[in-house]
C-alpha positions in Angstrom: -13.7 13.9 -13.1 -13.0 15.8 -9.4 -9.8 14.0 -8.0 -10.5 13.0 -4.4 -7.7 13.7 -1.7 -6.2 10.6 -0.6 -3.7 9.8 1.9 -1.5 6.2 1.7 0.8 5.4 4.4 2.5 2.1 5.0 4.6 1.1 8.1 6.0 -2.3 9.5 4.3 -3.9 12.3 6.5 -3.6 15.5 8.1 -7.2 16.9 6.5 -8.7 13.5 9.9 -8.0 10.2 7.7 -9.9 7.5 4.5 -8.1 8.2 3.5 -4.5 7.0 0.4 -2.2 7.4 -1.0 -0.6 4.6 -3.8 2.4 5.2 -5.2 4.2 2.6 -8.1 6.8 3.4 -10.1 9.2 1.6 -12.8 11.6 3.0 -15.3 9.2 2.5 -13.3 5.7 3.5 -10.7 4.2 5.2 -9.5 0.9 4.4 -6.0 -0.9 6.3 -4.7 -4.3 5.6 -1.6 -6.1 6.5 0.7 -7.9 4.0 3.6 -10.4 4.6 6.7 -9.4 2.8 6.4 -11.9 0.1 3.3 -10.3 -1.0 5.2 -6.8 -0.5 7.4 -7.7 -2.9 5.3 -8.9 -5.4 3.2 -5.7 -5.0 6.3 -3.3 -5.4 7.2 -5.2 -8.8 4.0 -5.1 -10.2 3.7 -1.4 -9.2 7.4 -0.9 -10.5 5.9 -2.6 -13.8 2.9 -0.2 -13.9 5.5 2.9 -13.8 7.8 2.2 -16.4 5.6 0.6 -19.0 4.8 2.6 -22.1 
């Protein structure tokens, strides 16, 4: 299967601390939503998780 180029980028909404943007795009779609920290950090240990299971 053809991997398709993807870009991720994630940045913290200005005036907002607990509240960050995630966008990630391909050629074909785009898709941005915002998380509160709390559901940041849940997502970083589940990805963390992910990494280093065998």
């Amino acid at each position: 299967m053809p991997e398709v180029p993807m870009t991720v980028t994630i940045r913290k909404i200005p005036n907002k601390p607990d509240l960050f943007e995630f966008t990630f795009s391909t050629p074909a779609l785009r898709s941005q939503f915002r998380l509160p920290r709390v559901l940041m950090n849940k997502l970083r240990i589940l990805i963390e998780q992910a990494l280093t299971s065998k």
